[in-house]
N, C-alpha and C positions, 0 to 999 in steps of 0.2 A: 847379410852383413858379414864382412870377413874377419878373421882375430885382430889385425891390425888395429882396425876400425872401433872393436871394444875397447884395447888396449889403449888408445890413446884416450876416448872419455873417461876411464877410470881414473886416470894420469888427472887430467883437467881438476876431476872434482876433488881429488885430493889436496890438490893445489887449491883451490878457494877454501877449503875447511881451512885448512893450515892456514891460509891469512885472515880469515875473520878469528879465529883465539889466538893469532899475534896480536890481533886489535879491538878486543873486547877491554872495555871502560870497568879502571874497579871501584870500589864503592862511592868514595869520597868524590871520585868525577859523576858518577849516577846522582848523587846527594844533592853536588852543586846545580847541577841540572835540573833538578826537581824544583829549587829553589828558585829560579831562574823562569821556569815554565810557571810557578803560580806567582811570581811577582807580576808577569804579562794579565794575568787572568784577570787579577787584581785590577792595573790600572784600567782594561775592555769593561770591565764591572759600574768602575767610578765613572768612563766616559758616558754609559749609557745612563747612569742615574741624571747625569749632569743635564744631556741630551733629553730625556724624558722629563725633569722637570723646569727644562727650558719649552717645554713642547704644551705641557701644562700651564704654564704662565701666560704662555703664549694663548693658548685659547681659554683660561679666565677671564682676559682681558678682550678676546673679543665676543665670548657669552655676555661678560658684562655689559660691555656697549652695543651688544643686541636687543639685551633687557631694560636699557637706559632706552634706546632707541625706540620700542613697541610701548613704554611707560607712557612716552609723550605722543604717541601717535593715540594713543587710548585715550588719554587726556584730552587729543584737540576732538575726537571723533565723537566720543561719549562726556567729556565737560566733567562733573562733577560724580556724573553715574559710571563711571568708569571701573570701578574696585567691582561694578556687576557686570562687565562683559565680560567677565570668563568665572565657567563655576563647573559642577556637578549636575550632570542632567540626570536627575533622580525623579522620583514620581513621589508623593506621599497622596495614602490611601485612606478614605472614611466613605462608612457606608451603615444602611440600616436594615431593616427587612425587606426593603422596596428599591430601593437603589445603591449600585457601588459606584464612587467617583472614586477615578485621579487624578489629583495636582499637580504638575509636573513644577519643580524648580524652574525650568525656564521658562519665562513670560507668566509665572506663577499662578498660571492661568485650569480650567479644567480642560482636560486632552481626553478624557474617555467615561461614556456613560454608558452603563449597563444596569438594563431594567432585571433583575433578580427572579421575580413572577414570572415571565412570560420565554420563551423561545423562538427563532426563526422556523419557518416552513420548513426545513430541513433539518431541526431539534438541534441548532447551534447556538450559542448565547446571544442574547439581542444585545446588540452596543445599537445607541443612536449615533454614536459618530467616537473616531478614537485620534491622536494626533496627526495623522495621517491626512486625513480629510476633513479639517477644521482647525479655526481660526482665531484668536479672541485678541484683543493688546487696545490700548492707550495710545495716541500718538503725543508726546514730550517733547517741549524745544527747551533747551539749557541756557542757560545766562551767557555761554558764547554761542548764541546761534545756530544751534548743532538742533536736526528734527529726529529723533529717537523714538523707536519702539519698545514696549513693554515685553512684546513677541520673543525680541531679542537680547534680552539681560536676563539674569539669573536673580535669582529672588531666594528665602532662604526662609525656614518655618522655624517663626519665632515661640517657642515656648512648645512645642509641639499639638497634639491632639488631646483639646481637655473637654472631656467629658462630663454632664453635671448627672445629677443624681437619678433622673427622666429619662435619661439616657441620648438627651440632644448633645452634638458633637460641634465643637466650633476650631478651622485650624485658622492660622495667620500665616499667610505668604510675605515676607518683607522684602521691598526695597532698598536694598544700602546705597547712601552715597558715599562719599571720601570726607565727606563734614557727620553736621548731626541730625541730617535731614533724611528722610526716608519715606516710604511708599508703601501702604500696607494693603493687601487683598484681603479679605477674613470673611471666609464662609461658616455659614452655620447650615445645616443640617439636622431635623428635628427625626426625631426617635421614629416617626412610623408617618413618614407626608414623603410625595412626591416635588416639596416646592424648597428650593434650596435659595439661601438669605445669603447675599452676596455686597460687599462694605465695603469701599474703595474709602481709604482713610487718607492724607495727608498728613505728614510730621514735619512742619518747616522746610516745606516745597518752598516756600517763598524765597527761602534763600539761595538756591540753586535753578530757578527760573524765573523769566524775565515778570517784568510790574507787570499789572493790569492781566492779567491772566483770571477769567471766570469760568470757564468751560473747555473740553478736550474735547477731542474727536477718538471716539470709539470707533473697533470695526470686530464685526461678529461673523462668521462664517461657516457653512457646515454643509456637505454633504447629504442627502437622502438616502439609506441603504436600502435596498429592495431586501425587504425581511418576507414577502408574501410572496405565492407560487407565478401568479400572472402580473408579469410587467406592469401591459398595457393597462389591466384591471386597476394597479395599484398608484399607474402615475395618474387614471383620472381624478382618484383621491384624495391626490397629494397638490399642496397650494400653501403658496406665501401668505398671510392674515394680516391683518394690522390693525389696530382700532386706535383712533385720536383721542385724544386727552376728554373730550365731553360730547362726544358721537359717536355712530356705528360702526361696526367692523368691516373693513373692504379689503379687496385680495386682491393678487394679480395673478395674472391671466393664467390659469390650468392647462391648457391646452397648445399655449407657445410661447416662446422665451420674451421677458418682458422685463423693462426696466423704469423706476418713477422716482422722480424728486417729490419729495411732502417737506413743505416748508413752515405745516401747523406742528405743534404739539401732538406727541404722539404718546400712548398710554402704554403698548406693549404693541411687540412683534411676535410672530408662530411662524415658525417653519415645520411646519406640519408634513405627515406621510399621511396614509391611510388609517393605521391604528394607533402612532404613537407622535406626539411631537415633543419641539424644545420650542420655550415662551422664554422670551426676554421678558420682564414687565415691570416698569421704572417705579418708583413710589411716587416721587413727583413725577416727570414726565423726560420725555426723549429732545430737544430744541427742534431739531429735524434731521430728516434719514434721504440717505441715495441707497433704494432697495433695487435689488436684481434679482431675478429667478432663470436660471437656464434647465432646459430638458436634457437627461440623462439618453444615453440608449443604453440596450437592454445586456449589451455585452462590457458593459463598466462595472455593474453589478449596484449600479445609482438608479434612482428615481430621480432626482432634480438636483440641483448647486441654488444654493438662497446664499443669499452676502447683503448685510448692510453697513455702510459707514455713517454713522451718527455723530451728532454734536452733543453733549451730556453735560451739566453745571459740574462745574468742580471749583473747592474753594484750596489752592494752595499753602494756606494758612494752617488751615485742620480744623478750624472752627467747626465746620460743617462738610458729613461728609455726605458720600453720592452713595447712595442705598438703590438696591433694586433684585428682585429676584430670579431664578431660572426657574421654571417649571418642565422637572425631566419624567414625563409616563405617559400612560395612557390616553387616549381620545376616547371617554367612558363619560358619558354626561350626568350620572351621579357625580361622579369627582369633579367634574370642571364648574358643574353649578355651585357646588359644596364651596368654593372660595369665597362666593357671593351671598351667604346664608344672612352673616352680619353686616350685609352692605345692602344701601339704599340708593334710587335716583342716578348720578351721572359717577358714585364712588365704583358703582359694580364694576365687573370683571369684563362681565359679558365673557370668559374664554369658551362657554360650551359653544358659542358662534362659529370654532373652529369646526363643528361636528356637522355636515355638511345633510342637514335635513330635510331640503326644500324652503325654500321659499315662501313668502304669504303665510295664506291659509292652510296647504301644504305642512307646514313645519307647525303653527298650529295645531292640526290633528296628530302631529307626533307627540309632542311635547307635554299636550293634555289629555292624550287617548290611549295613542300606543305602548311609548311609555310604560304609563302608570299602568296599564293592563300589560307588559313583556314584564315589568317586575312584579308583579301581583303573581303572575303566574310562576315565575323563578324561587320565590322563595318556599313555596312547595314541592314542586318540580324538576330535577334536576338535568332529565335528559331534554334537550333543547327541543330536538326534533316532537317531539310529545307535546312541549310549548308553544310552538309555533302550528303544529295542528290543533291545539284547543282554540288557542287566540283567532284561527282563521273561520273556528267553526260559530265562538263567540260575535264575530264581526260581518256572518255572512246570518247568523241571526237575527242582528240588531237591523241587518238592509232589508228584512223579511218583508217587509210592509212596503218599501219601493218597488223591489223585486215583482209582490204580486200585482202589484197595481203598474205596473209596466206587461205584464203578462197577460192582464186584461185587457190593456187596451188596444194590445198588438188582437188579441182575441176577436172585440170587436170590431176593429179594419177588418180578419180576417172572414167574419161572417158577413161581410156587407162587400164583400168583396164581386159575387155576383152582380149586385146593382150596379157596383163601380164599371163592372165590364159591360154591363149594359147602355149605360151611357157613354161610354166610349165606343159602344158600336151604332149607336143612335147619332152622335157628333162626331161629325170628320175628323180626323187628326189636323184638316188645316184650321179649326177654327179652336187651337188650346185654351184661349179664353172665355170659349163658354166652356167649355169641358172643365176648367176649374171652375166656375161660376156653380155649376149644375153638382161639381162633388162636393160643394162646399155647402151647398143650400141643405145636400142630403147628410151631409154629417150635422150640420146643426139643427134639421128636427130629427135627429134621432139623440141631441148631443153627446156628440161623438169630437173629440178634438184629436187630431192626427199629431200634436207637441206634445198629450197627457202621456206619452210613450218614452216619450224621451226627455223628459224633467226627472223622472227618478232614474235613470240613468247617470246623468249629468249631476244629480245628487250624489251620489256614489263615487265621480270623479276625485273627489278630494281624499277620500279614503285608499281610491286604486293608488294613486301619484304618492299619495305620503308611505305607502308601504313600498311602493317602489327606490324612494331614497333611504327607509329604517333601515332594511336588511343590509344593505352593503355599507353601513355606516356602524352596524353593532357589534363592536370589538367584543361582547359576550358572547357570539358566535364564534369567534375565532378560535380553530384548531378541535371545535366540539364536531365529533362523530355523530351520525344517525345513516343506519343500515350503512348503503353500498358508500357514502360521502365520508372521508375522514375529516373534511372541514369545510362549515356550512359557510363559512367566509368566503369560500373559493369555488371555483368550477372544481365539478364531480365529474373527472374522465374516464369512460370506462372503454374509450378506443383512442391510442395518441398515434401521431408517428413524426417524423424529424424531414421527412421530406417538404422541401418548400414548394406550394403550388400555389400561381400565381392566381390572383382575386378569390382565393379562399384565405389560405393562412394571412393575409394583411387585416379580414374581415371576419373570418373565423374562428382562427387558429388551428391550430396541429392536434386537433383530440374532438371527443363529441360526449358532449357532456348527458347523463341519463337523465336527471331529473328535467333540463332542458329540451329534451326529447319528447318525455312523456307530455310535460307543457301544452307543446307543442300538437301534439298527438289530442288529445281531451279539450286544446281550442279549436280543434277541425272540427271534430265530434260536437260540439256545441253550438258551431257557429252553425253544423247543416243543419239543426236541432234549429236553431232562431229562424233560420231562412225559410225553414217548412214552416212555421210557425208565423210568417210574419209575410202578408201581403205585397206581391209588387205588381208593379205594373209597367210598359212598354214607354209612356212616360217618365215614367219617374227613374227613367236607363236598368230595368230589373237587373240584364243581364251583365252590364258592367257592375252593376253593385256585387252581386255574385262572385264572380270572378275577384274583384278587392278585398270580398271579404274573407276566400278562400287565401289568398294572395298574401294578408296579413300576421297569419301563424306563422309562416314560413320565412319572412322577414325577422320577426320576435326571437327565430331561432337562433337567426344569424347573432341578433342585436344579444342576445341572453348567455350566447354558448360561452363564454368566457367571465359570466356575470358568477357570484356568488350563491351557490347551489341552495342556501336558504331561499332565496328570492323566488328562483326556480319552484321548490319544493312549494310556496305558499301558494303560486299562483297555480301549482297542479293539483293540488289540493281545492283549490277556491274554486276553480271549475266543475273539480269534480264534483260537488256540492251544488254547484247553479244546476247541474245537469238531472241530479236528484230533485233538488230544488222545480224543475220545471215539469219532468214528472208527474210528481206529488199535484200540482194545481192542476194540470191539463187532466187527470182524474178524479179532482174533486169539482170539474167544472163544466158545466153544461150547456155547450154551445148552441144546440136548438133550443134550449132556455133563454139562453141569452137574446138569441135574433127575433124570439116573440115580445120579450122585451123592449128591445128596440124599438120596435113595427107597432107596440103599442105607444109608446112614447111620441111617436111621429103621429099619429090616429087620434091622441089625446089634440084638447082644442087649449092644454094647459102651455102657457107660454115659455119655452127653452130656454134658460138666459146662456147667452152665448159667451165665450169665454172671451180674456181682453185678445188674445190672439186672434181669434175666429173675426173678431171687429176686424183688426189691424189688417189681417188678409184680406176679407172681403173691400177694403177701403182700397187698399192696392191693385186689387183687381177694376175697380172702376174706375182709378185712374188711370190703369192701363189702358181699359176700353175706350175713355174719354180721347186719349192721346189718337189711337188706334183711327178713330173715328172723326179726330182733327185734324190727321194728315191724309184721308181719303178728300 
């Protein structure tokens, strides 16, 4: 840049200095200016107050008439119940040593029970069902024709939780309407019971619902949680109950999804699991139910869906209200017979019906055998396992007397067994009717009945069958330890794995259970023990029998491996004791004693009376030959 070049910007900016301090503003024009700029501020100020509370008014008035607009849509939708479609979805709590409920404000109904005693298979809190998966409401029609749920209105606890001196707890869930009419629920809850007292009251319903109103339609619904380790074990357990007003309890169907109208009088319902259920059960009765039961799979974390919609008396007046109870605990047949202490004839309960004992005579030997001898033994005894080996050793005692007298008589078939085969080599195999003609004559001078074998056997059935439905039905077993089993309720696996293999895991499942093993193991062992033991012959198909009777342990295993490891445990025990058992007589018993016996019995000129079978066979057999020798 050259001098020139400097010398003229200097020039320049001396020139702009010198005309901005010719034209700097003195005081009194800054002043007026200042005054000037907050007059503008001022009026931007008052425009936007103006503008904001024109903005405001503005939408007052159309909140307003939002809130005028939903008033009457509530009004035409809900009628008189209106001031309860909208609230607070709060819970209110009462509980005693045995169970905690919640109430929840809406549908003022209970939404979660939790049994306090006991835990899931997996050491989680047991709820039988919580808002989620369950059901309860009234259905309501209003004086404008409007069909209303109880589900769905808010309810409100009047006077909160008052407790009397006992420590029994009673809350009230009310109904508001827009008059002076209201709806109250009011549970009671006694100090130390599993049966919770449940009061559907009316306050001047009549005035908010139409004349002639006698009864509503209830609807109940809940869920099955799988609280136990095997599914399949647990949903065979689990079944809908129901008992009529003045008859027996009937179920529906366990095994696949089922649906019934009952249009009698109905006394209570059970939605039963394996060890715990929930009991509806009316004081007066139910009008009639649409029950449903659907099966769970195993990846919902359900055992079964139970829903019933019911008709129930209701008097809208208040005069009279609808009383009925829930029963929330245990499947324990001390407790559930315990209701029916002070009841006679058609008042009982009948709930222990839901404990799935067998049938007949079956359920008989539980109820007057078992029983009373599994708690005879508990209240001494505290490790199960200990219990159930006393009781088996008890019960394989008391067969002692069938037992030997089954072990004789297989004894003597099998000493006469020689002769058997000598007449069978004497008579053709084409001519089978003398061949039984001829064993028959020789069993009865010797009297020998080939059935004296198998009546004490067949004696015994009633006892094997009833132990077979006790063990997986006694919630006292549940979660108790012995040795390698942490819970005699459940399969004992001491091999699992996750891989699916087809017609094993559908049939077996993924694990192999020990005491189901051994079972299995000590029925081999005894059956070869009976088959040495026990006469065959080429007739009588020896070697399929053989074969079946090997064939049937192995089945037992499949049918067991998933069964409740007590069951297992009794029956590997009861064997091992027959196997003793058989022992002990084969060396106190003298079978060349015995066949000079025989042989003098047949020698003697004393008359054999023959047994009523030994008639009934021998009568068959001539009529065979009759026939035989009528179509030659």
């Amino acid at each position: 840049m050259d001098k020139n070049t400097i010398l003229g910007f200097v020039l320049i900016g001396a020139i702009l200095l010198g005309f901005s301090l010719l034209n700097k503003p003195n005081e009194t024009e800054i002043a007026l200016q200042q005054r000037y700029n907050d007059s503008i501020a001022l009026v931007q100020e008052a425009n936007k107050a103006v503008i904001a509370n024109q903005k405001n008014a503005s939408l007052a008035t159309v909140t307003d008439s939002i809130s005028k607009q939903d008033t009457v849509q509530l009004a035409d939708a809900y009628g008189a119940f209106d001031v309860a479609a909208k609230g607070n979805d709060t819970v209110q709590i009462i509980e005693n040593e045995l169970i905690k409920l919640e109430v929840a404000n809406k549908g003022g109904r209970i939404v979660s029970v939790q049994l306090k005693k006991f835990q899931t298979h997996d050491s989680l809190p047991l709820l039988l069902f919580d808002a989620t998966n369950s059901k309860f409401g009234l259905t309501l029609v209003t004086n404008n024709n409007r069909v209303i749920n109880t589900g769905d209105l808010f309810f409100e606890p009047a006077g909160g939780i008052v407790k009397d001196s006992k420590g029994n707890q009673r809350l009230t869930m009310r109904l508001k309407t827009s008059g002076a009419a209201s709806l109250d629920f009011v549970y009671s809850l006694p100090a130390n019971d599993y049966m919770v007292g449940v009061r559907i009251k009316a306050n001047a319903m009549n005035m908010v619902m139409p004349m002639g109103i006698n009864s509503l339609e209830m609807q109940w619904a809940a869920k099955i949680r799988q609280q136990e380790k095997g599914h399949a074990f647990e949903d065979r357990y689990s079944q809908l109950h129901y008992k009529f007003l003045a008859d027996d309890v009937e179920t529906l169907s366990q095994s696949k999804d089922e649906e019934k109208k009952l249009s009698n009088k109905i006394k209570w319902i059970a939605y039963s699991g394996q060890f715990f259920s929930s009991i509806l059960i009316a004081d007066e009765s139910i009008a009639s139910a649409n029950l449903k039961s659907t099966k769970e799979t195993e990846e919902t974390g359900f055992i079964k869906s139970y829903s019933s919609d019911m008709v129930v008396p209701f008097d809208p007046s208040g005069t009279k209200s609808t009383d009925f109870k829930f029963f929330f605990g245990p499947n324990q047949y001390k407790i559930l017979s315990g209701y029916d202490k002070d009841l006679t004839g058609d008042e009982q309960l009948k709930l222990r019906a839901i404990i799935p004992l067998g049938w007949g005579i079956f359920g008989w030997v539980n109820r007057f055998m078992i029983i009373p001898m599994f708690d005879f033994f508990s209240k001494y005894i505290f490790n199960f396992g200990i219990i159930i080996l006393l009781m088996t050793f008890a019960i394989k005692m008391l067969l002692f007397p069938l037992t030997y007298k089954s072990y004789i008589s297989s004894a003597k078939m099998r000493v006469l067994k020689p002769e058997i085969d000598e007449i069978n080599a004497r008579i053709p195999a084409d001519k089978m009717a003398e061949r039984q003609k001829a064993t028959m004559e020789l069993y009865n001078k010797v009297g020998v009945s080939p059935m004296s074998g198998c009546l004490p056997t067949l004696l015994q059935m009633p006892i094997l069958f009833a132990m077979f439905s006790f063990f997986p039905a006694a919630i006292e077993l549940r979660q108790q330890s012995f040795l390698w089993a942490n819970d005699l309720s459940s399969y004992d696996a001491i091999v699992s794995w996750t891989t699916y293999i087809p017609l094993v895991t559908p049939y077996f499942g993924n694990h192999i259970s020990l005491f189901t093993l051994l079972m299995t193991v000590t029925t081999i062992v005894y059956t070869k023990l009976n088959m040495a033991n026990t006469p065959t012959t080429d007739q009588m198909g020896g070697a399929m029998m053989k074969w079946m009777m090997y064939l049937m342990p192995v089945m037992f295993m499949f049918m067991f491996n998933g069964y409740a490891a007590g069951l297992s445990y009794y029956y590997f025990i009861s064997t091992l004791i027959s196997i003793a058992q058989t022992y002990v007589i084969r060396a106190t018993v003298d079978e060349k004693k015995m066949l000079a016996q025989l042989h003098a019995k047949r020698n003697s000129k004393k008359v054999v009376k023959r047994s009523g079978f030994m008639e009934r066979l021998e009568k068959m057999q001539r009529e065979q030959q009759n026939r035989l020798k009528g179509k030659k």
